[in-house]
PDB file of N, CA, C and O in Angstrom:
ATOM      1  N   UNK A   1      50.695-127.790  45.029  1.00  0.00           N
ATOM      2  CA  UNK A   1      50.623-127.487  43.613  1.00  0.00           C
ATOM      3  C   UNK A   1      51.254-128.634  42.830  1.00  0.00           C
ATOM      4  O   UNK A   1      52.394-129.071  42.989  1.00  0.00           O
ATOM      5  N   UNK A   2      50.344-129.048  41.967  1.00  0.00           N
ATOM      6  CA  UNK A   2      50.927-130.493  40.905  1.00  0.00           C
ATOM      7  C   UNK A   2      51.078-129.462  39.801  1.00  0.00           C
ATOM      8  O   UNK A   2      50.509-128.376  39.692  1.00  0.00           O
ATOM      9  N   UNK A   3      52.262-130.227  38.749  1.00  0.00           N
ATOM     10  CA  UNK A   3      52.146-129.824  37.613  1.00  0.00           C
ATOM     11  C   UNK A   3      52.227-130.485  36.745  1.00  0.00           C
ATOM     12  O   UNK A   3      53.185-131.241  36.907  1.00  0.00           O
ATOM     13  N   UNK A   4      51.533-130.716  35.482  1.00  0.00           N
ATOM     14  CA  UNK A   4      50.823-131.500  34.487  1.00  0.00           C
ATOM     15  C   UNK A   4      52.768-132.433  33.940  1.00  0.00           C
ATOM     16  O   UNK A   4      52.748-133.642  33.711  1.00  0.00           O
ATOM     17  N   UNK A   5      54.111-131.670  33.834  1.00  0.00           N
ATOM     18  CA  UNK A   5      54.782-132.007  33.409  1.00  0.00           C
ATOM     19  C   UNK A   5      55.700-133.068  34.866  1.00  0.00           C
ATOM     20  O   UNK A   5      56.147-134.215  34.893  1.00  0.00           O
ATOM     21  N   UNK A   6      55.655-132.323  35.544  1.00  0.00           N
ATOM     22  CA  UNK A   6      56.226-133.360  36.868  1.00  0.00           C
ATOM     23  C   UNK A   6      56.389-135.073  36.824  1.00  0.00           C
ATOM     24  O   UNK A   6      57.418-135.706  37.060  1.00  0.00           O
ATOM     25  N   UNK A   7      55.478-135.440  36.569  1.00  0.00           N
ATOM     26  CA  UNK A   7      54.856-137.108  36.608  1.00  0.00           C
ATOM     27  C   UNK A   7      55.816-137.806  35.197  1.00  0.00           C
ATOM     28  O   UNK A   7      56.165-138.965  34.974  1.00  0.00           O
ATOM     29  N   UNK A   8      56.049-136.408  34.352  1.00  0.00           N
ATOM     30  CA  UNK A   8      56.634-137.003  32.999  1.00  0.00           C
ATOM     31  C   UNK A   8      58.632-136.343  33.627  1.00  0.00           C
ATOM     32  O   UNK A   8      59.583-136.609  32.891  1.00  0.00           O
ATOM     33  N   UNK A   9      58.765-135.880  34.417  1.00  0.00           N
ATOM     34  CA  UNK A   9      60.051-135.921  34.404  1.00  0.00           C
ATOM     35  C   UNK A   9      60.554-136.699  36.038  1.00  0.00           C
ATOM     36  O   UNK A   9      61.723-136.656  36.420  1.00  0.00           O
ATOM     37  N   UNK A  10      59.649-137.246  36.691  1.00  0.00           N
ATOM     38  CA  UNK A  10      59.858-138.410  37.353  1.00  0.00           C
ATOM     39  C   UNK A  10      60.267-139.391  36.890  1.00  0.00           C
ATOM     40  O   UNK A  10      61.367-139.868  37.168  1.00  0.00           O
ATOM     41  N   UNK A  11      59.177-140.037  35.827  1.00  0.00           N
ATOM     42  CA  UNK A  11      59.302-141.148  35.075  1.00  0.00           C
ATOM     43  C   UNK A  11      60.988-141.314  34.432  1.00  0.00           C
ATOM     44  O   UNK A  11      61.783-142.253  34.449  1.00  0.00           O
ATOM     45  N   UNK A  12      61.053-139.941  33.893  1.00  0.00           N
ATOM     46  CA  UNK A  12      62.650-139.963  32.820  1.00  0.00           C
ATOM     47  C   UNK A  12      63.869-139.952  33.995  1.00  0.00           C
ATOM     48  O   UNK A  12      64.916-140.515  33.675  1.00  0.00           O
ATOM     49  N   UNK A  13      63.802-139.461  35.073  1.00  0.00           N
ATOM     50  CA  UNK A  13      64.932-139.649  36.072  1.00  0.00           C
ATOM     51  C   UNK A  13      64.986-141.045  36.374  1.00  0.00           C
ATOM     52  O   UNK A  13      66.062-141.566  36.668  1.00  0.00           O
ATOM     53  N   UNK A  14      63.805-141.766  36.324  1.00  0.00           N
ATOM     54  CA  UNK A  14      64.151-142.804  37.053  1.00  0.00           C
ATOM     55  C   UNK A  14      64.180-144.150  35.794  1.00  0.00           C
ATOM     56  O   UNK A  14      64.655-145.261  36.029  1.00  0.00           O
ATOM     57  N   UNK A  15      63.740-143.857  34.841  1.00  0.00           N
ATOM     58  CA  UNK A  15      64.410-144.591  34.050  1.00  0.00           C
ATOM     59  C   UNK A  15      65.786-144.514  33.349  1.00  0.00           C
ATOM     60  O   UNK A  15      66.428-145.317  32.673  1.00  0.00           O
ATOM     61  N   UNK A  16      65.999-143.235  33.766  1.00  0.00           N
ATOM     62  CA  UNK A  16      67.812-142.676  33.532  1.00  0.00           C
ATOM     63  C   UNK A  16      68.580-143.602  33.858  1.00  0.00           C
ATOM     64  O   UNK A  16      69.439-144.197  33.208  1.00  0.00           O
ATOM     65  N   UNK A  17      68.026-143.764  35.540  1.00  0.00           N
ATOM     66  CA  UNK A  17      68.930-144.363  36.695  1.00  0.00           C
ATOM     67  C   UNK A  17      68.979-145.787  36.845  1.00  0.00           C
ATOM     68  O   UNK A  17      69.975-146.464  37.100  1.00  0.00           O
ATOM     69  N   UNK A  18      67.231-146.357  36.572  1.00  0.00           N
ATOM     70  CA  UNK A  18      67.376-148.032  36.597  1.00  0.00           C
ATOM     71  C   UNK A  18      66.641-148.702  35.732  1.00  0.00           C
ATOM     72  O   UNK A  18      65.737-148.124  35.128  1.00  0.00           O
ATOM     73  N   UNK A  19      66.953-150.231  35.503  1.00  0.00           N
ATOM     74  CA  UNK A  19      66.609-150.961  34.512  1.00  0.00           C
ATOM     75  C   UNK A  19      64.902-150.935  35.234  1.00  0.00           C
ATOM     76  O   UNK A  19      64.587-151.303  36.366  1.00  0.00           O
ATOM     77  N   UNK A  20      63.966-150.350  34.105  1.00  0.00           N
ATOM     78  CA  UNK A  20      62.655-150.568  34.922  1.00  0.00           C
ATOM     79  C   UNK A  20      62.016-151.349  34.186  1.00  0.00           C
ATOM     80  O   UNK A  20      62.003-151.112  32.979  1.00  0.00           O
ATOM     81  N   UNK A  21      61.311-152.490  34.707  1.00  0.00           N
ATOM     82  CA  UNK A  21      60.023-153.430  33.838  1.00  0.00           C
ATOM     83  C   UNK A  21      59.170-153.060  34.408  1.00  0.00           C
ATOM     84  O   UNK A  21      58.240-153.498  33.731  1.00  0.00           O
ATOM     85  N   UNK A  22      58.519-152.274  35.619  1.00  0.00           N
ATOM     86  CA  UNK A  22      57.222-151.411  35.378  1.00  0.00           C
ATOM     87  C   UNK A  22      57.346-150.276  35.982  1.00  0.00           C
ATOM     88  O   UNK A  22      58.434-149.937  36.449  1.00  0.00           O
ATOM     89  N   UNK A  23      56.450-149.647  36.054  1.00  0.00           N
ATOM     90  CA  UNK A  23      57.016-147.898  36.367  1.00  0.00           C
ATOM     91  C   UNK A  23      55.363-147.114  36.498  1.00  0.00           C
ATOM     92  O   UNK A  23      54.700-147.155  35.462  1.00  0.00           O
ATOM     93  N   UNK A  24      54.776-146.484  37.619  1.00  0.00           N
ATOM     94  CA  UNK A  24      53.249-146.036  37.341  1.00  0.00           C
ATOM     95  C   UNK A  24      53.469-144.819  38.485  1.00  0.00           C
ATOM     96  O   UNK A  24      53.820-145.001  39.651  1.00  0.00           O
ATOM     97  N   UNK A  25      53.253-143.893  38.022  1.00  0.00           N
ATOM     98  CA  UNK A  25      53.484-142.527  38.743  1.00  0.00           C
ATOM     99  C   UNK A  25      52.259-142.170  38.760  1.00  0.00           C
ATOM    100  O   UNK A  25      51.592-142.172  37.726  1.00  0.00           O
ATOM    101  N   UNK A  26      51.727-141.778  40.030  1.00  0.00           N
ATOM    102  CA  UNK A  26      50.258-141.041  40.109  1.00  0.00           C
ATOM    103  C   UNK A  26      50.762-139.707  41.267  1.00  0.00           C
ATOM    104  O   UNK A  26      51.505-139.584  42.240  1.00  0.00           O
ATOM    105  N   UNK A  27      49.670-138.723  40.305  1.00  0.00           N
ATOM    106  CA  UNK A  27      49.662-137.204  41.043  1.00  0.00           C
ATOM    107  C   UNK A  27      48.236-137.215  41.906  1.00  0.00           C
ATOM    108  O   UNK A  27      47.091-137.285  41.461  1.00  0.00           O
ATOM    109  N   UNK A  28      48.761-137.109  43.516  1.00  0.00           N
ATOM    110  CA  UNK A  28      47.862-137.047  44.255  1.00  0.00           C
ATOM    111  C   UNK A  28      47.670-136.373  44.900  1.00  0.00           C
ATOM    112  O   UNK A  28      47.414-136.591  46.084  1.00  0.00           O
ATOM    113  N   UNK A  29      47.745-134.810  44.115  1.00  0.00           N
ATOM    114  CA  UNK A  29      47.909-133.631  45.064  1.00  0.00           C
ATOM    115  C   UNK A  29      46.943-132.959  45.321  1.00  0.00           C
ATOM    116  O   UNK A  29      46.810-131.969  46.039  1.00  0.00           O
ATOM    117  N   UNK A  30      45.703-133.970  44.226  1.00  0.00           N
ATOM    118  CA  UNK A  30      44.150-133.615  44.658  1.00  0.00           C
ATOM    119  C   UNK A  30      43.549-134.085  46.048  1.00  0.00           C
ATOM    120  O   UNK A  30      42.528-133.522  46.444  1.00  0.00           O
ATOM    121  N   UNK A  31      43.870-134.642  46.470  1.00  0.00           N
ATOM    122  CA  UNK A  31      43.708-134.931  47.700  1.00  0.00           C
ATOM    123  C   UNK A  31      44.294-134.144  48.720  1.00  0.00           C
ATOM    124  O   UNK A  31      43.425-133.641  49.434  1.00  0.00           O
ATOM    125  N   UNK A  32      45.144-133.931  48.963  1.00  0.00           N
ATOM    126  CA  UNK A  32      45.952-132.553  49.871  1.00  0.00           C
ATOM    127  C   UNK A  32      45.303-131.001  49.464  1.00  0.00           C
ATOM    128  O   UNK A  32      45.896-129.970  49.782  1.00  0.00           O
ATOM    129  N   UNK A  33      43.945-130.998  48.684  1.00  0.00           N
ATOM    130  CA  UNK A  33      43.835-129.427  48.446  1.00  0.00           C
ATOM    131  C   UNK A  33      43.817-128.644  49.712  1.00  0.00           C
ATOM    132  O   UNK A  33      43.238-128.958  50.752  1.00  0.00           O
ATOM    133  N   UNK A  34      44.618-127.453  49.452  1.00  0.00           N
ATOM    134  CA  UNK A  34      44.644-126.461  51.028  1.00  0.00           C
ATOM    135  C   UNK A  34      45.382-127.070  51.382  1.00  0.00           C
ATOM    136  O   UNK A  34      45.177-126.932  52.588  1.00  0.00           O
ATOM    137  N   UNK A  35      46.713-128.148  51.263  1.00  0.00           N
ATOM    138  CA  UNK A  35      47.684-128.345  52.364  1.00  0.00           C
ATOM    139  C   UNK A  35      48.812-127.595  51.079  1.00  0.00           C
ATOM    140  O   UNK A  35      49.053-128.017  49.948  1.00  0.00           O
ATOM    141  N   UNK A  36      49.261-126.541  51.677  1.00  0.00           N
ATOM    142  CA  UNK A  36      50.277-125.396  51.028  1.00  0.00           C
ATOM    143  C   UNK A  36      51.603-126.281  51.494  1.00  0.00           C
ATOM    144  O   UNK A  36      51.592-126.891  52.564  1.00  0.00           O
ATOM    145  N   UNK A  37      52.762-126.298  50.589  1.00  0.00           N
ATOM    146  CA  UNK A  37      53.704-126.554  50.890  1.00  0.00           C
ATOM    147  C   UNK A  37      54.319-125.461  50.658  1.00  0.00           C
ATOM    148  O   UNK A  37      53.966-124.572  49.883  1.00  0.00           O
ATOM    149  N   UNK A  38      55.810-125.520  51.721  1.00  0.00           N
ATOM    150  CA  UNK A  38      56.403-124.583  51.495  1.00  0.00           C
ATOM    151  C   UNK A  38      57.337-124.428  50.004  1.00  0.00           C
ATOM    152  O   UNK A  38      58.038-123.418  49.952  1.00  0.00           O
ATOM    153  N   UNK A  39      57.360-124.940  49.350  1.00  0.00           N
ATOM    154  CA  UNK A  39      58.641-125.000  48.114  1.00  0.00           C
ATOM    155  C   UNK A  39      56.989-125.194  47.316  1.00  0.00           C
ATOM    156  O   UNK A  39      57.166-124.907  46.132  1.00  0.00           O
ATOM    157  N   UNK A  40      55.774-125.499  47.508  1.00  0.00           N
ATOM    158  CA  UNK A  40      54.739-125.683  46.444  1.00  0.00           C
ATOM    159  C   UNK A  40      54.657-126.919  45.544  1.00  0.00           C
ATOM    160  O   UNK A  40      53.863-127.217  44.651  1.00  0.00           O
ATOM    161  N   UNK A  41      55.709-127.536  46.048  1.00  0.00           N
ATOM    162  CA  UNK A  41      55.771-129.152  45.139  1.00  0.00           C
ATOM    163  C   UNK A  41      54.394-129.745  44.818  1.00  0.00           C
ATOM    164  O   UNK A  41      53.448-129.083  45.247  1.00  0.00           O
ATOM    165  N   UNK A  42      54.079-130.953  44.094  1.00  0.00           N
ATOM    166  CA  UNK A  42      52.932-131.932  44.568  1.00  0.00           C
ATOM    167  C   UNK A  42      53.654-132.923  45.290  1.00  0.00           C
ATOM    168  O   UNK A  42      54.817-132.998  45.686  1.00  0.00           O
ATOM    169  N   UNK A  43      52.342-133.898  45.376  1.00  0.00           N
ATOM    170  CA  UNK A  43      52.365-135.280  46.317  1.00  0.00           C
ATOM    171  C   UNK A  43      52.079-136.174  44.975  1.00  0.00           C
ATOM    172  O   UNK A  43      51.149-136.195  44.169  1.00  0.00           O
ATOM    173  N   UNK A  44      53.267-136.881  45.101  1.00  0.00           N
ATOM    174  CA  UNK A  44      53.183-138.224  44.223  1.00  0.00           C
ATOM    175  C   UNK A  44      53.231-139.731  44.493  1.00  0.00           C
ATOM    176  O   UNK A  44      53.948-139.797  45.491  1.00  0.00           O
ATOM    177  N   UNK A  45      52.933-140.767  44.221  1.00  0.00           N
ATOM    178  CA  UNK A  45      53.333-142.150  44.515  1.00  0.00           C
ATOM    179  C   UNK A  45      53.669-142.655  43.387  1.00  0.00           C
ATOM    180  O   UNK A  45      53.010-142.528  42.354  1.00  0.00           O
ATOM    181  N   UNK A  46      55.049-143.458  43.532  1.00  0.00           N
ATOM    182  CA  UNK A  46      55.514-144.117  42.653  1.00  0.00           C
ATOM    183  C   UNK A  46      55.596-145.578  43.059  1.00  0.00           C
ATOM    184  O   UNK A  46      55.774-145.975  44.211  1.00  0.00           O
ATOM    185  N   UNK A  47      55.441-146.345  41.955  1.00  0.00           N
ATOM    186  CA  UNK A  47      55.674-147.803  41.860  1.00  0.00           C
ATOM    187  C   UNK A  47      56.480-147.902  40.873  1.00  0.00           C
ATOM    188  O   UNK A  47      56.300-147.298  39.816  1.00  0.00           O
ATOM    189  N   UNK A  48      57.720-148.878  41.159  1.00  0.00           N
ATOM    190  CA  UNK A  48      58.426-149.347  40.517  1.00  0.00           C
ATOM    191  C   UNK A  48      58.996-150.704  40.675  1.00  0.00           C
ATOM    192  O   UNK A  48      59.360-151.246  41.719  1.00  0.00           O
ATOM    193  N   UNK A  49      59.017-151.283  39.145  1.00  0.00           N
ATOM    194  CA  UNK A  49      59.950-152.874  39.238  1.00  0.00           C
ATOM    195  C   UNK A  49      60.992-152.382  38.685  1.00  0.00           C
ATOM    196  O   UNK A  49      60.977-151.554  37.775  1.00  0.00           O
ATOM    197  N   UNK A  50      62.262-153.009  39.360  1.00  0.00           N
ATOM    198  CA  UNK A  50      63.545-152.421  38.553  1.00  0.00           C
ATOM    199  C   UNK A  50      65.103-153.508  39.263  1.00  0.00           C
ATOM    200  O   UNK A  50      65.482-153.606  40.431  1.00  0.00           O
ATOM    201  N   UNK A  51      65.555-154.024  38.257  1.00  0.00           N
ATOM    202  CA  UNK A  51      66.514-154.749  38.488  1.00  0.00           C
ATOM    203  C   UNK A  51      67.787-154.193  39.895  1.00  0.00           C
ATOM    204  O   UNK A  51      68.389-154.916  40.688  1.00  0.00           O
ATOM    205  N   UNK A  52      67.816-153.124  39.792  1.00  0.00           N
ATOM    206  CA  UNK A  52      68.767-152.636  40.990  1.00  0.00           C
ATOM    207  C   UNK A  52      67.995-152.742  42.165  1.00  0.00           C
ATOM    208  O   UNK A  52      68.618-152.373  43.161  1.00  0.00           O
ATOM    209  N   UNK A  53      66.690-153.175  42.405  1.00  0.00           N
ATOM    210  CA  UNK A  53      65.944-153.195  44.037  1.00  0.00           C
ATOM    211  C   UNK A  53      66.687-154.638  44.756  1.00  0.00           C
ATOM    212  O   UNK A  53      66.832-154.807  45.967  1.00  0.00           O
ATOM    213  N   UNK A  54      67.181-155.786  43.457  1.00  0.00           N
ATOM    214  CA  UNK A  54      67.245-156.815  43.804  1.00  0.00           C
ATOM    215  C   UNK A  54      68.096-156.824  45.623  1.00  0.00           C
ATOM    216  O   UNK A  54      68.567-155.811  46.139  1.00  0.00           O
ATOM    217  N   UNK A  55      68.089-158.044  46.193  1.00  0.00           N
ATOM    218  CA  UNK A  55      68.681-158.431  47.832  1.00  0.00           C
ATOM    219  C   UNK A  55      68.783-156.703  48.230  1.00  0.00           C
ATOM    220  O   UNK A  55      69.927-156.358  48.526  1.00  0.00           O
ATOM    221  N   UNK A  56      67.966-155.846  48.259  1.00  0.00           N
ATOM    222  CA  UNK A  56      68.182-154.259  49.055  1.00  0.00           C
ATOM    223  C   UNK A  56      66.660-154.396  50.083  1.00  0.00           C
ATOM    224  O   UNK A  56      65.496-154.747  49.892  1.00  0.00           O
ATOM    225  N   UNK A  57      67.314-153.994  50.996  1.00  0.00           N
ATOM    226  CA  UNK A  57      66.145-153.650  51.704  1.00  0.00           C
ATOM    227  C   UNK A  57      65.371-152.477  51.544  1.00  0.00           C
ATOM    228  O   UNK A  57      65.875-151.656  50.777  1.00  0.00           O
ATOM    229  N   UNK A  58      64.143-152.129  52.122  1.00  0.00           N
ATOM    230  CA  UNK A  58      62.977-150.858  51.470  1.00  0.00           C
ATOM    231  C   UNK A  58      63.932-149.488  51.864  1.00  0.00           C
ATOM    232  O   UNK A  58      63.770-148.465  51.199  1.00  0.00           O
ATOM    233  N   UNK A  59      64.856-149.516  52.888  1.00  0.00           N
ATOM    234  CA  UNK A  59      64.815-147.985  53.325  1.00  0.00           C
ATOM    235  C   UNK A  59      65.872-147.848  51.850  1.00  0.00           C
ATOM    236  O   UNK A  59      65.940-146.863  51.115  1.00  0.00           O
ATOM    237  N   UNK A  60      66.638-149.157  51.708  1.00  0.00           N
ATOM    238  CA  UNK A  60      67.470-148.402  50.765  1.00  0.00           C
ATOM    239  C   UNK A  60      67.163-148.902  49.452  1.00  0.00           C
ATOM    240  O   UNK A  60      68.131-149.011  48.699  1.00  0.00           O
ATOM    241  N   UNK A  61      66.128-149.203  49.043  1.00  0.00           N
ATOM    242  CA  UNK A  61      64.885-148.729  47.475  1.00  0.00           C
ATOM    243  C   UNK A  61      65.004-147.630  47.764  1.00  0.00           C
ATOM    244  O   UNK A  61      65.292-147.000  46.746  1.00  0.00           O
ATOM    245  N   UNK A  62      64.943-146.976  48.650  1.00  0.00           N
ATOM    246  CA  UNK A  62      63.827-145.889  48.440  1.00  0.00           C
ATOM    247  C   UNK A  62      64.958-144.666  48.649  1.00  0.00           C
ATOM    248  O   UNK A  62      64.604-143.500  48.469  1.00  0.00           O
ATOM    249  N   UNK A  63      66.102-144.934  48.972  1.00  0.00           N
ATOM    250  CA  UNK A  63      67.208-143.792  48.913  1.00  0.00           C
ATOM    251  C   UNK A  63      67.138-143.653  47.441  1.00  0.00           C
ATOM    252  O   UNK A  63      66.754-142.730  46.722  1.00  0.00           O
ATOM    253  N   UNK A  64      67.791-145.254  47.106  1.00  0.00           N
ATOM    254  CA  UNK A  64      68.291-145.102  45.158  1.00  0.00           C
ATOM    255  C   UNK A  64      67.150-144.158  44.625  1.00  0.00           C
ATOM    256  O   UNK A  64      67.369-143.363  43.711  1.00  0.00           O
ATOM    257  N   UNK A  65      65.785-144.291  45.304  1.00  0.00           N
ATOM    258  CA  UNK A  65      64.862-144.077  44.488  1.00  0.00           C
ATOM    259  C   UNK A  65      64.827-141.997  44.667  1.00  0.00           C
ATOM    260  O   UNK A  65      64.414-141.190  43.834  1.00  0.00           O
ATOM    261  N   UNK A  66      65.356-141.758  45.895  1.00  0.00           N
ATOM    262  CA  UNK A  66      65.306-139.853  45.918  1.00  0.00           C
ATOM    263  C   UNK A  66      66.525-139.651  45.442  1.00  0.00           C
ATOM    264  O   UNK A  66      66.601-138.468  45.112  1.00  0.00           O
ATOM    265  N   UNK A  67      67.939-140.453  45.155  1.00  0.00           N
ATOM    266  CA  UNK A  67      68.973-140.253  44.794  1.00  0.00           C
ATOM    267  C   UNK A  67      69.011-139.665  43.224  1.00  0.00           C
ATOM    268  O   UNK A  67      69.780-138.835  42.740  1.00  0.00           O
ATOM    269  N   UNK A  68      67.657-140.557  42.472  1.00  0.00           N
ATOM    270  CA  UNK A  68      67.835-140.656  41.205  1.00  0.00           C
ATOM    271  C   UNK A  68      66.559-139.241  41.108  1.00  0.00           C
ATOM    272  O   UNK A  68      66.627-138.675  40.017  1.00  0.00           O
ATOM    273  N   UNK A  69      65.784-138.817  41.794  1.00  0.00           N
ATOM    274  CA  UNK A  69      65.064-137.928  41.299  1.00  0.00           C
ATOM    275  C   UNK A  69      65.786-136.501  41.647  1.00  0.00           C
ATOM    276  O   UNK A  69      65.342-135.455  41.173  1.00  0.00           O
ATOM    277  N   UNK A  70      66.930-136.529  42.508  1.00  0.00           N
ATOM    278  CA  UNK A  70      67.868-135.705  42.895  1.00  0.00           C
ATOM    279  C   UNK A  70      66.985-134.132  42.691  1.00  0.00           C
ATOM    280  O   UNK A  70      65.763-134.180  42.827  1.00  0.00           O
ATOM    281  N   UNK A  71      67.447-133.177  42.464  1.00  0.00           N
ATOM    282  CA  UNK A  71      66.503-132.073  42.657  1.00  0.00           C
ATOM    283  C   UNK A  71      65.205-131.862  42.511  1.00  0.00           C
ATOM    284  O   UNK A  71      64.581-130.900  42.960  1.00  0.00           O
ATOM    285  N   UNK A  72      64.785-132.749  41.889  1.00  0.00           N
ATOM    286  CA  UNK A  72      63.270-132.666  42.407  1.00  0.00           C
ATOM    287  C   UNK A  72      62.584-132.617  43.188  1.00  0.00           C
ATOM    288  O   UNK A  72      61.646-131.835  43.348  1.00  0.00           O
ATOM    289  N   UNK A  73      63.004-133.603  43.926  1.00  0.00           N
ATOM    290  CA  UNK A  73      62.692-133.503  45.657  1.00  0.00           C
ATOM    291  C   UNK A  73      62.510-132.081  46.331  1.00  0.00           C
ATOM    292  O   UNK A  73      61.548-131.613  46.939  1.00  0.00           O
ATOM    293  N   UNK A  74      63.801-131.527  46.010  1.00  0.00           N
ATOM    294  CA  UNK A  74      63.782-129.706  46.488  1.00  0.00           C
ATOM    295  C   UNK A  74      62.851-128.670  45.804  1.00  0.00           C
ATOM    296  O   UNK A  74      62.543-127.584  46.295  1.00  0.00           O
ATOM    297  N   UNK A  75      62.453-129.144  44.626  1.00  0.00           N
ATOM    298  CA  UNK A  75      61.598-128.333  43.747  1.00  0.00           C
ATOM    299  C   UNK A  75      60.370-128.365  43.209  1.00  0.00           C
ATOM    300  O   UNK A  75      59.676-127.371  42.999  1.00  0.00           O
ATOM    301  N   UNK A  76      59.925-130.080  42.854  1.00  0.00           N
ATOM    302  CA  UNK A  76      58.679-129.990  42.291  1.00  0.00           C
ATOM    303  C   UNK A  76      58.239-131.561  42.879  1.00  0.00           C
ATOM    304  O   UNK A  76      57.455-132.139  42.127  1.00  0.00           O
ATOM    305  N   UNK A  77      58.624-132.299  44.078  1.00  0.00           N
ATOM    306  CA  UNK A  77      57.832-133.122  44.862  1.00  0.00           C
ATOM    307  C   UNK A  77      57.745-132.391  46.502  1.00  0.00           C
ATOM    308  O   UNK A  77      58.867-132.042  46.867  1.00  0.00           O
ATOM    309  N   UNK A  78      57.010-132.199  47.191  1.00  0.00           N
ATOM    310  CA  UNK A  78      56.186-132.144  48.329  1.00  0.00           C
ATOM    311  C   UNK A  78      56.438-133.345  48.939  1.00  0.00           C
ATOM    312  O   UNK A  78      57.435-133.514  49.642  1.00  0.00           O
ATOM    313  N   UNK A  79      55.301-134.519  48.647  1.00  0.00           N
ATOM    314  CA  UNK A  79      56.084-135.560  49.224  1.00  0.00           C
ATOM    315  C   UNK A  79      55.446-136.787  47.941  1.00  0.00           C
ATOM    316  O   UNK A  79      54.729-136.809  46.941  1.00  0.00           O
ATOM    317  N   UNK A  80      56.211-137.625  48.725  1.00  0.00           N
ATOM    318  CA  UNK A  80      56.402-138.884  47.559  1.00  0.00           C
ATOM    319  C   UNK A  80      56.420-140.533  47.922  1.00  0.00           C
ATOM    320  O   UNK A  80      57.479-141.160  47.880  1.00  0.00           O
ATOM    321  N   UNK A  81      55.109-141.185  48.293  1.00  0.00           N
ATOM    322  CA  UNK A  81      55.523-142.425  48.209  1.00  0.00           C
ATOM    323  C   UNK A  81      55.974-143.417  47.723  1.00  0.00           C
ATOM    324  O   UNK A  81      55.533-143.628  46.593  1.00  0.00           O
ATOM    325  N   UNK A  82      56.719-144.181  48.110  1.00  0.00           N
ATOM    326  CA  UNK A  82      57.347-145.300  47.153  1.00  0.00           C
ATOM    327  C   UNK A  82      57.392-146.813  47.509  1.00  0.00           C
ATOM    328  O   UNK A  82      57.869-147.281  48.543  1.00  0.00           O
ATOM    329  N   UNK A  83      56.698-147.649  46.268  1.00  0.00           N
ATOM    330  CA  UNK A  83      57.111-148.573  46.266  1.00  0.00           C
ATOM    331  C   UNK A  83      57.411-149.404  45.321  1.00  0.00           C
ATOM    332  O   UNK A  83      56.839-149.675  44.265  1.00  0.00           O
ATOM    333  N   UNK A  84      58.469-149.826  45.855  1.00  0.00           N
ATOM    334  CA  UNK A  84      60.071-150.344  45.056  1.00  0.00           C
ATOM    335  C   UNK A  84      60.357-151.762  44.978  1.00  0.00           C
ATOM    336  O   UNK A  84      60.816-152.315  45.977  1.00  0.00           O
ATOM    337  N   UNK A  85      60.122-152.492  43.802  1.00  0.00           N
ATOM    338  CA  UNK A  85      60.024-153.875  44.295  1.00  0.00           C
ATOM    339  C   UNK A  85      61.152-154.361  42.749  1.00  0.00           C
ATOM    340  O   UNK A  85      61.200-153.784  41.663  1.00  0.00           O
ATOM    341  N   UNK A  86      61.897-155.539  43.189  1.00  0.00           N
ATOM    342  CA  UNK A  86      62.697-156.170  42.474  1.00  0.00           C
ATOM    343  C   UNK A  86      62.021-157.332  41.388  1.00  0.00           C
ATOM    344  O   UNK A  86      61.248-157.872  42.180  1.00  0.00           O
ATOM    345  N   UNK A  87      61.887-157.811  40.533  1.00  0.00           N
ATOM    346  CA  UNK A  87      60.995-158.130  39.062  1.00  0.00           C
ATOM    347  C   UNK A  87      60.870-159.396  39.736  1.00  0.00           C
ATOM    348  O   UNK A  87      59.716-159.817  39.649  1.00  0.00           O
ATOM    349  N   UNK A  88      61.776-160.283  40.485  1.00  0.00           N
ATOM    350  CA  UNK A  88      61.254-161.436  41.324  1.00  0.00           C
ATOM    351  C   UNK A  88      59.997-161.249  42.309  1.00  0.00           C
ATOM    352  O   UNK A  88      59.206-162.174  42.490  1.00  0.00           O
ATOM    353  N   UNK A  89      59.847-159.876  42.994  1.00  0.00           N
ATOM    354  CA  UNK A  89      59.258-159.771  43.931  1.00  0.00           C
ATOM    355  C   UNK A  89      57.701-159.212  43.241  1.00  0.00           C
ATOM    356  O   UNK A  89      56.674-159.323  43.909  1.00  0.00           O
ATOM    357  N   UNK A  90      57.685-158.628  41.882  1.00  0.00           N
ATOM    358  CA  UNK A  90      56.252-157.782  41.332  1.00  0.00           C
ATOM    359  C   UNK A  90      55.104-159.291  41.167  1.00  0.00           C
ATOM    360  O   UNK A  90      53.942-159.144  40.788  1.00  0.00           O
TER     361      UNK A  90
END
């Protein structure tokens, strides 16, 4: 289950948390139709440029990156790809 507001309170957690110069959230939970999650979240992918990725390696982009969506994860993402790149690296 996606919901139309989700994609817009991704975006605001994670610009809460880091300096972003690009940011593109897509809901791809049309593709999973009939895969039921248990909590009912959607499936999202995020891309982000953001000054805090700088000298970090991907596993830990991608912590900062569930750190900062903090309950969401438990409530309204399913699952979530990410990729996390530093404004040298976009």
């Amino acid at each position: 289950m996606s919901d139309a507001a989700t994609p817009d309170l991704i975006a605001s957690a994670l610009r809460e948390k880091f300096t972003v110069h690009a940011l593109r959230i897509e809901d791809d939970s049309h593709e999973h139709a009939g895969h039921q999650s248990a909590g009912g979240g959607g499936h999202y992918t995020v891309v982000i440029v953001a000054d805090e990725f700088a000298g970090k390696r991907s596993v830990a982009r991608h912590r900062l990156v569930y750190d900062a969506l903090g309950s969401l994860m438990q409530t309204r993402i399913h699952a979530l790809a990410i990729d996390a790149k530093s404004p040298s690296e976009a």
